[in-house]
N, C-alpha and C positions, 0 to 999 in steps of 0.2 A: 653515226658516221655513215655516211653515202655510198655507196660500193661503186664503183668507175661502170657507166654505160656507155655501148658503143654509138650509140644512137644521139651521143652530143661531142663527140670524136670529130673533127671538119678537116677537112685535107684540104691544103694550102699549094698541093702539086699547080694548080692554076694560075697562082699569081707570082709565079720566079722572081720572087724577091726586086722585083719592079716599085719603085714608089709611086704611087697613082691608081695601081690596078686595083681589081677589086673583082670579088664574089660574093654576089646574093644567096642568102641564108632564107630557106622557106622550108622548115619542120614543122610538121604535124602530127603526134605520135601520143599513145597514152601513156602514162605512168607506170612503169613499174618499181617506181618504191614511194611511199610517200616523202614528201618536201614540206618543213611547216616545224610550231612548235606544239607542246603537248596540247595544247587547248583547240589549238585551229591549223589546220594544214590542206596542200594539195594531195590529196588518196590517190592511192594505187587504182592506177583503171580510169583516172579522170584525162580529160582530153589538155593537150598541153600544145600550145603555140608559140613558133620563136621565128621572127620575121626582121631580116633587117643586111648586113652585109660585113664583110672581113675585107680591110682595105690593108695595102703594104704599107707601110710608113717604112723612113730608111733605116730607124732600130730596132720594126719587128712586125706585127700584125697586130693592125687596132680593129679590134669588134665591135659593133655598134647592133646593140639589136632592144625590138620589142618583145614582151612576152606579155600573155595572156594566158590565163588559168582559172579555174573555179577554185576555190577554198571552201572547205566546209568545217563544222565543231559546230561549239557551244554556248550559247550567250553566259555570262559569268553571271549575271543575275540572275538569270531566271531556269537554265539552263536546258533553255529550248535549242533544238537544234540550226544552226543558221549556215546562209551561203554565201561566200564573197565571191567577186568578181575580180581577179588580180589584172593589173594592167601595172606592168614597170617598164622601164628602158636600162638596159645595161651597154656602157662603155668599155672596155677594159682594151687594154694593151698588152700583146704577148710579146716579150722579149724574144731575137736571135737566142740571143747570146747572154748571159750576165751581166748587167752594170758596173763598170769598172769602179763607180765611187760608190759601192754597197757598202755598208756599214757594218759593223759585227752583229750590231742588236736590228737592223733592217730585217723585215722579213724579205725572202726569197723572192722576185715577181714572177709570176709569170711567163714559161719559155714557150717557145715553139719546138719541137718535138722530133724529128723526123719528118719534118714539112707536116704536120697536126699540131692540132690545138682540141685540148679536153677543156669544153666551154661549160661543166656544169658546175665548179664550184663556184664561179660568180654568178652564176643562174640561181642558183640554192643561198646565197649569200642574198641577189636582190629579193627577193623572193620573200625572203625568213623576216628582211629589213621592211618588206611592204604590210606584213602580216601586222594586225593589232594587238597586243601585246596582253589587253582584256576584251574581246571582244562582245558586246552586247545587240542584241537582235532589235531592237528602236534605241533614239535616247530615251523617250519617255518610258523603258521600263523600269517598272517599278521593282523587282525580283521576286523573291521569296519570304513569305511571313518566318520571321524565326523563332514566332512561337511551334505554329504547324507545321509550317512546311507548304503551305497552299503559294501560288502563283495567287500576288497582286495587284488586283486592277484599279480601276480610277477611283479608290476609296469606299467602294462598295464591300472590305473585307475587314471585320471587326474581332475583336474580344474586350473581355469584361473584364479588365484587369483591376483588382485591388491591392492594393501597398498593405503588406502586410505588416506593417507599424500600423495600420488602420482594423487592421480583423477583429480585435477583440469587440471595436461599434459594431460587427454584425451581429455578434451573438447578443448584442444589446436588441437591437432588432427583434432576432430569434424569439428571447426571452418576453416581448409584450406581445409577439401572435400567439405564446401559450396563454396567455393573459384572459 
């Protein structure tokens, strides 16, 4: 769960409920809570960008913005550490007011607040949606041997596996070097 930051809070005192008007969005702040899922996320302390503008429409304020973020975790294969580079656009529309034809099972939209709009659960939602679900650090890797455990490379990592339906031919073997 997210805990509410003031720092994605936007005051809409500028655009008096005018259809047309408009305020440009340019944040640049770090992290303080991670954003992401267990494997890959944006860290606490990484640099976060949201550039773009809150225009009036006549049923509430629609957001249009870019984001830019590092992601960092784990390749799932190999489980070297890796970096992504997040780049999404979010849209969203805050309501006045409540939609008259909500439904019972509708979920709730989005309101405007006290002339505010709290823009980060659809920031965290594109965000979570951009992320890779398994993310690996090349396609070409290979991962981990699951005999050892070693990291994989271009077929240069071997063992000498024998089918143990076959073992008892070694001790055949065995038995003519005592010979």
């Amino acid at each position: 769960m997210i805990t509410p930051n003031p720092k994605f809070i936007l005051s809409l005192s500028e655009l008096k409920r005018h259809p047309g008007e408009k305020i440009d969005v340019d944040l640049l702040f770090p992290l303080n809570e991670r954003i992401g899922i267990d494997i890959i996320g944006c860290e606490i302390g990484s640099e976060f960008s949201i550039l773009g503008r809150v225009e009036a429409v006549s049923t509430g304020a629609l957001l249009t913005v870019e984001i830019e973020a590092d992601a960092t975790g784990e390749c799932v294969r190999c489980l070297d550490p890796i970096r992504l580079e997040i780049f999404t656009t979010v849209q969203e529309l805050f309501h006045f007011e409540p939609p008259a034809d909500l439904e019972e099972d509708d979920d709730l939209p989005l309101l405007v607040s006290d002339d505010q709009i709290d823009i980060l659960a659809p920031i965290v939602d594109a965000i979570c949606l951009d992320l890779p679900l398994a993310p690996h650090c090349s396609e070409s890797c290979l991962g981990l041997c699951p005999e050892c455990g070693e990291r994989l490379t271009d077929g240069a990592h071997t063992h000498e596996a024998i089918d143990p339906r076959w073992s008892a031919l070694g001790n055949l073997l065995d038995f003519r070097k005592k010979e």
